[in-house]
C-alpha positions in Angstrom: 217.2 -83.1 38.7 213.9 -81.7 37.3 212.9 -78.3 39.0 208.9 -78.1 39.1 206.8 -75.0 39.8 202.9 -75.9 40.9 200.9 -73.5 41.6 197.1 -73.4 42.3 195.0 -71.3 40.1 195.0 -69.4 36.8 197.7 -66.8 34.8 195.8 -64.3 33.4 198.2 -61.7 32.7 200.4 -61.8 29.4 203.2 -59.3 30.6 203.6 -61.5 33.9 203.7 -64.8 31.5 206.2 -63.0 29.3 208.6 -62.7 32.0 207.5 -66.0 33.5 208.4 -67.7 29.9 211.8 -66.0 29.9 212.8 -67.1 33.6 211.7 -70.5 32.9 214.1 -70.3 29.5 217.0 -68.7 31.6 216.6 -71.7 34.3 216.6 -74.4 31.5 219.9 -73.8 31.4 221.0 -75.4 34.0 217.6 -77.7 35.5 214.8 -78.5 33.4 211.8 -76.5 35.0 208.2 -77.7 34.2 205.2 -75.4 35.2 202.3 -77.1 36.8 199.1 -75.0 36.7 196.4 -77.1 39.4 193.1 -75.5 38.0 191.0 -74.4 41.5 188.4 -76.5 42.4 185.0 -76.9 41.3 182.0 -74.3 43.0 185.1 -72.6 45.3 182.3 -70.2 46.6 180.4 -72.7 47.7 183.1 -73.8 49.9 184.2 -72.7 53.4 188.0 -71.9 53.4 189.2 -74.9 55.3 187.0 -76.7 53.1 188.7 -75.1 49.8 192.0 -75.9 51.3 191.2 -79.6 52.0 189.9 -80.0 48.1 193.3 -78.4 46.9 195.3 -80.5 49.1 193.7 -83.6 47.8 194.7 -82.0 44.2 198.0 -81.9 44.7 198.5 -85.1 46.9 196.9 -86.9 43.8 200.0 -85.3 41.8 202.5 -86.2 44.2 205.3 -89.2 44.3 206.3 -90.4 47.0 210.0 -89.6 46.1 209.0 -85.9 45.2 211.3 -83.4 47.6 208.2 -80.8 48.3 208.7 -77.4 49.4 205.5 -75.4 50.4 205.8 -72.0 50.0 204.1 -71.3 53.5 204.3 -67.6 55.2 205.2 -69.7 58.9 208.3 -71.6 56.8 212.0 -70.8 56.8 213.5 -67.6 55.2 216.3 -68.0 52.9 219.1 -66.1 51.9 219.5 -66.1 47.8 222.6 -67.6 48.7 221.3 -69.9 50.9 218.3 -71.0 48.5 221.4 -72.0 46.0 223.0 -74.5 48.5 220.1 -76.1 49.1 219.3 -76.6 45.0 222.5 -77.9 45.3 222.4 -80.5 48.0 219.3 -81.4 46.3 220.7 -82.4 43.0 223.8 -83.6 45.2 221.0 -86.2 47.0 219.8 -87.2 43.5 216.6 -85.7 43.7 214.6 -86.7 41.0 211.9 -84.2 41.1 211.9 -80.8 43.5 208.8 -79.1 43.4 208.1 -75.9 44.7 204.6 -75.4 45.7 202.7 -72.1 45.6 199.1 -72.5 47.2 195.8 -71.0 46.8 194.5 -67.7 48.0 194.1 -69.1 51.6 197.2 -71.0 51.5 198.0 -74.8 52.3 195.9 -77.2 54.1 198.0 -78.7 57.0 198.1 -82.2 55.1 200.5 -80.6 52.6 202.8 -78.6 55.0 203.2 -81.9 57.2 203.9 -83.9 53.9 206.3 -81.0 52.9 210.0 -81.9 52.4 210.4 -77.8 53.2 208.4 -74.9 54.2 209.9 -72.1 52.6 208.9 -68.2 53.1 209.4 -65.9 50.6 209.5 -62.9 52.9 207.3 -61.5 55.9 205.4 -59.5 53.0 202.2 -60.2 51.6 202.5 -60.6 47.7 199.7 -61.1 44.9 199.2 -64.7 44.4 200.8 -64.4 40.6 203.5 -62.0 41.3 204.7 -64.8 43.8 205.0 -66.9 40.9 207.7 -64.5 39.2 209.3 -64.1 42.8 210.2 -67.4 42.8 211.5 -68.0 39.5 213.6 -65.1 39.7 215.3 -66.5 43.1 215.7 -70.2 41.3 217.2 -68.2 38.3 219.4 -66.0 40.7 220.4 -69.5 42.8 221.4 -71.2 39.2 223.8 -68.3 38.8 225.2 -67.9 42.0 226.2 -71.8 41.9 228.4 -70.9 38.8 229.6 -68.0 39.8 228.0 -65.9 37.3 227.8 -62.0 36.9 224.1 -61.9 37.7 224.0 -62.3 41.4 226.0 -59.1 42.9 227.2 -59.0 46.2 
C-alpha cells in the first residue's frame, strides 16, 4: 500500500519542511508516502468561497482513481484515537489498498463533492489549526500509527 498526503496550497516555511521531510523518511519505513502539493487555483480572489471550493474540488477529482480509498480531513468527520488511526492503516493494507490518500483542503475546506466521494472523513481534533501545521499533525499521527502497529517504543501509553 502507497500512503499519499495531498494537500491544497503552498509550503513556505523551511523549518516546517524540515520536519515534514523527516516524518515522511521515518514513514517510508514501513509505507511509501508520496506528497502531493495541488497548487490553488488561478485569480482565488476573484472567486466567492463556494466558488473556490468547487475549482479545488474539480482539482483533486481530476487526480483521483476510482480505486483511491479517500479520506478528507473535514472538521464534521470522525475523531480517531492514535490507536485507532493505526487499525484502520491496517485494515487498509489488509483490504489491499492500492493507494490511501489523505486529503487536507484549502483554507475554506472541502467542497461537498469531495466529502461525498470520500472513502473517510476524518477530524483531526475540535481545534482549529494553521493550514500547514495540519500538514505536520498528520504525518506525525501516520508516523505514531506505523509504530504502534509494531509495537515500537515511540507510542507510550
Amino acid at each position: 500500500m502507497k500512503i499519499h498526503i495531498w494537500t491544497i496550497g503552498k509550503t513556505n516555511d523551511n523549518q516546517l519542511k524540515a520536519s515534514l521531510d523527516d516524518f515522511t523518511k521515518r514513514i517510508g519505513n514501513y509505507f511509501s508516502l508520496q506528497w502531493t502539493v495541488i497548487p490553488p487555483p488561478k485569480n482565488v480572489g476573484s472567486l466567492s468561497t463556494a466558488e473556490l471550493k468547487k475549482k479545488e474540488a474539480e482539482l483533486i477529482l481530476a487526480r483521483l482513481n476510482v480505486a483511491d480509498y479517500l479520506v478528507a480531513l473535514d472538521e464534521n468527520g470522525k475523531q480517531f484515537s492514535s490507536e485507532a488511526l493505526a487499525l484502520f492503516v491496517q485494515k487498509r493494507a489488509n483490504e489491499s489498498v492500492k493507494n490511501l490518500i489523505f486529503l487536507i483542503g484549502g483554507a475554506f475546506g472541502l467542497d461537498a463533492t469531495i466529502l461525498k466521494r470520500a472513502n473517510c472523513c476524518w477530524s483531526l481534533s475540535q481545534l482549529t489549526f494553521p493550514h500547514q501545521l495540519v500538514r505536520l499533525i498528520l504525518a506525525e499521527q501516520i508516523y505514531r500509527a506505523c509504530t504502534i502497529l509494531r509495537n515500537e517504543k515511540y507510542h507510550h501509553k
